[in-house]
N, C-alpha and C positions, 0 to 999 in steps of 0.2 A: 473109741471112747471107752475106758474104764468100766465097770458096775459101779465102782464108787459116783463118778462122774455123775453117769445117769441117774441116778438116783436121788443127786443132788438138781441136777438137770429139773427132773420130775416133779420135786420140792418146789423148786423156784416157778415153775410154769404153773401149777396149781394153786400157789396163791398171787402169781402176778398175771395169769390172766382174767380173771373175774376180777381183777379191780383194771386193766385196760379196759374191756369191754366196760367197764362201770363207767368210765372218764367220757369212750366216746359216746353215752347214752342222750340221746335228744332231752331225757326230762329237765339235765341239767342247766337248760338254756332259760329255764322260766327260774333258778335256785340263785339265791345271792351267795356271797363267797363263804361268808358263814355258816349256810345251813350245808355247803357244800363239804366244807373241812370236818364237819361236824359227822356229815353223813360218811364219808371215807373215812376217819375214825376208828365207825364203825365196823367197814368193810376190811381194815386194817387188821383189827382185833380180833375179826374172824380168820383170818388168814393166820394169823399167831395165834390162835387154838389150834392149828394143825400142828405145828410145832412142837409145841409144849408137851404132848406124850411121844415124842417120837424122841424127843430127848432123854425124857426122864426114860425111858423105856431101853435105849442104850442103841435104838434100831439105824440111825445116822451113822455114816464111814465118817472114819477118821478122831474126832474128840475124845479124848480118856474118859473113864467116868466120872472123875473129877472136872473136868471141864467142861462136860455135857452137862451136870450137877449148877454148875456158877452160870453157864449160859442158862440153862431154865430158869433160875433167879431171877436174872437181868430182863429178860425177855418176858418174865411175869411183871415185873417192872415194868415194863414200856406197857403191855395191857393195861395196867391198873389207867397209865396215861391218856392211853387211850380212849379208854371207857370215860375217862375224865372230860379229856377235849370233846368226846359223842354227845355228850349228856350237854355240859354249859352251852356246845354250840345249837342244840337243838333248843336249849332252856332261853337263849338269846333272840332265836327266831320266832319262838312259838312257845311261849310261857305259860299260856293257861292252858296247852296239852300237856305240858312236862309237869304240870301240876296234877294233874290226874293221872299220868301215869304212876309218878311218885305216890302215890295215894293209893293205887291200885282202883281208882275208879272208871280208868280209863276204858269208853266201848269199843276201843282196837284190843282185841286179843291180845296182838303181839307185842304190846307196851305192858301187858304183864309178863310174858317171860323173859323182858328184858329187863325188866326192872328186880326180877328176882336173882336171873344172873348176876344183874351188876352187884347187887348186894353180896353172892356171894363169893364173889372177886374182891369186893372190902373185905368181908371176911376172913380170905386167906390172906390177905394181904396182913390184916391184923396178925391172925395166929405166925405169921412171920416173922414178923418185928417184933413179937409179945414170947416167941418159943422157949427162949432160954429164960426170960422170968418165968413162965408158966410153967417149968419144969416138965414139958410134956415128955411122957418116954413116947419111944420110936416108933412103936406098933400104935401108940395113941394117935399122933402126931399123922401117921401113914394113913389108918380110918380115915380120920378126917377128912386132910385132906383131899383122899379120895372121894368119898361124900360129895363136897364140895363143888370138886373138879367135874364130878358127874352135872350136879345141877347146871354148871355152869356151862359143860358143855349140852346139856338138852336144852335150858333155856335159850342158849344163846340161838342155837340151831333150829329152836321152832320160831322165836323173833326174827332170824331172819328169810326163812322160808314165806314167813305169813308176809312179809313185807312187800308191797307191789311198787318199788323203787328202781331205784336207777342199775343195780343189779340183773344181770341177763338172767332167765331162769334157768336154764341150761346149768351157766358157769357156776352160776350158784348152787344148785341142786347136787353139781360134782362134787365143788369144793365141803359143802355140810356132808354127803356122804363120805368122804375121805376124812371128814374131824370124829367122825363118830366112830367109821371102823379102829380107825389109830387108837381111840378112847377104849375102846372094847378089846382092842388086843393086849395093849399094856395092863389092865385093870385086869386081866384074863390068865397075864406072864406074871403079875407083880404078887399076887396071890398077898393083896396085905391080912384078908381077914385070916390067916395061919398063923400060927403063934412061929416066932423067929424067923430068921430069913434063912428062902426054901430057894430062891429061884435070885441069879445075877441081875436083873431090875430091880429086884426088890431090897438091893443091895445098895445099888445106883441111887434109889429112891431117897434111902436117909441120909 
């Protein structure tokens, strides 16, 4: 097998096995289908956080940097969906906890760094769709969304740590330390707080 291969190998098993293990978990025998779609969603979207710097970062074989570029688009896209279906399905099952999260009054910790993720995944999602009216120049644009990106993957990674769910802690414990290092090494190669582009990520980036 290639390096390419494996490495693609490695990808796929890191986020498709903490949501097998998640599937065969006993809690979900007591969970209706809904809270179920809702919760994998979620487990979904953490597994697409791995992704998402290891694209923009340029570290995947094989995609140009133009098409590593429009795949992180897309695949920011499908998070934003996901976060979406997370949220309605848990707001459907259990509506006066998602009202307190959304609030930030919620006494689960982890309903607030999920909620502040989620916000700043609208966020970019906005500054996306808004970029070309907003005339952001490109080092603007690169802060930011770095900014951002950070929040969203510490919140996301502490809501799902804190969470005592259908999640093996193992597989999860891997998979959050694997989104965090990826986060740290591109934010590390991308060097956006430098004035101009210094390093081929940070190339990729804009």
């Amino acid at each position: 097998m290639t390096q390419a291969a494996l490495i693609w190998a490695a990808l796929a098993a890191a986020i498709c096995v903490p949501i097998a293990v998640a599937a065969a978990s006993p809690l979900l025998e007591w969970r209706g289908p809904i809270y179920i779609l809702g919760g994998f969603a979620g487990i979904i979207g953490l597994g697409v956080l791995l992704v998402q710097p290891l694209l923009i970062g340029g570290y995947l074989p094989g995609p140009s940097a133009y098409r590593s570029r429009r795949t992180h688009l897309w695949i920011g896209c499908l998070l934003v969906v996901a976060v979406v279906v997370h949220v309605v399905g848990l707001w459907i099952t259990s509506p006066p906890d998602m009202i307190d999260a959304l609030l930030l009054t919620s006494p689960t910790p982890f309903s607030v760094f999920g909620v502040i993720a989620m916000w700043a995944i609208f966020a970019i999602a906005f500054l996306v769709a808004l970029r070309r009216r907003l005339r952001l120049r490109p080092r603007t644009w690169r802060i930011a969304h770095t900014l951002l990106a950070v929040v969203i993957i510490v919140g996301s990674v502490v809501h799902a740590l804190l969470i005592e769910g259908a999640m093996e802690t193992v597989s999860k414990a891997a998979l959050c330390a694997l989104v965090l290092a990826a986060t740290i090494k591109v934010v590390a190669d991308l060097r956006v707080w430098r004035r101009g582009p210094t390093a081929r990520g940070e190339r990729v980036a804009q």
